[in-house]
N, C-alpha and C positions, 0 to 999 in steps of 0.2 A: 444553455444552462438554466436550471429550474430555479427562478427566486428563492426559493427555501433552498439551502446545499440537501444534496441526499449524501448518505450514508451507509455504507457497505460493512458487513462482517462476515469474513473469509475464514473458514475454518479446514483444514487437513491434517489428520494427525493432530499434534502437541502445536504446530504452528498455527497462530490468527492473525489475521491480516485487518487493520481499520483504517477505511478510504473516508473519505470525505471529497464534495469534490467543488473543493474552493483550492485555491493555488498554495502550497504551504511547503512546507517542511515535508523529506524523507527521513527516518526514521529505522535504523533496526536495532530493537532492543537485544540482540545480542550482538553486536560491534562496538567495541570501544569507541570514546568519545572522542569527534573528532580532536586534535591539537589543541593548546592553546590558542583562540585568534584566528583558525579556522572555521568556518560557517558549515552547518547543517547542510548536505545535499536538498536543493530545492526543487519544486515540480511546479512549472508552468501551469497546472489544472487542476495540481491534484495534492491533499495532506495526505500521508500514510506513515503508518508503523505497524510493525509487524514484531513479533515476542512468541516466545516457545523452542520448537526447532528451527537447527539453524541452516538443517540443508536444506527444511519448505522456508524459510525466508531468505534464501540468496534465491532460489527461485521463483518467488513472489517477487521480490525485489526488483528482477531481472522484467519480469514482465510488467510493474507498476513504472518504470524509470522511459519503459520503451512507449509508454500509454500514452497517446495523445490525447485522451479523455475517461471519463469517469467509467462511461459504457465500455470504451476497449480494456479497461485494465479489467471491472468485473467478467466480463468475455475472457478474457486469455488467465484469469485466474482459473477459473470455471475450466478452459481446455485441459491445467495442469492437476484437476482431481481435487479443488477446492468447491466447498459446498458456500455458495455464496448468497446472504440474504439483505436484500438492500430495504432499508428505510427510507421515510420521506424527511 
């Protein structure tokens, strides 16, 4: 991991996807919240949320949850037809 986190923005369609990749919170802005007293899905490597369309973000979701790192979630967004541009 790079001293500075980098930063990723995912774009298809009405769906964007924002990685970060320090260990945090999943996120999808169109999912109700979870329960009372329930926690936020978290990610061992990785922050993200994703907002817009909701069938590109179950399938963003899908591939950022399965990511063991910052690289394979931009990679496998990128497979699904996301135009992906990462920061430092």
């Amino acid at each position: 991991r790079s001293p500075t986190p980098r930063h990723a923005r995912a774009t298809r369609g009405a769906a964007t996807v924002e990685i970060t990749d320090t260990p945090g919170f999943l996120i999808d802005g169109n999912a109700p919240p979870p329960p009372p007293g329930s926690p936020s899905a978290r990610h061992a490597a990785l922050t993200a949320s994703c907002i817009g369309d909701v069938a590109g973000c179950s399938e963003a979701g899908g591939i950022v949850r399965s990511a063991a790192s910052f690289d394979t979630a931009t990679e496998g967004l990128r497979g699904l037809g996301f135009e992906v541009v990462i920061t430092p």
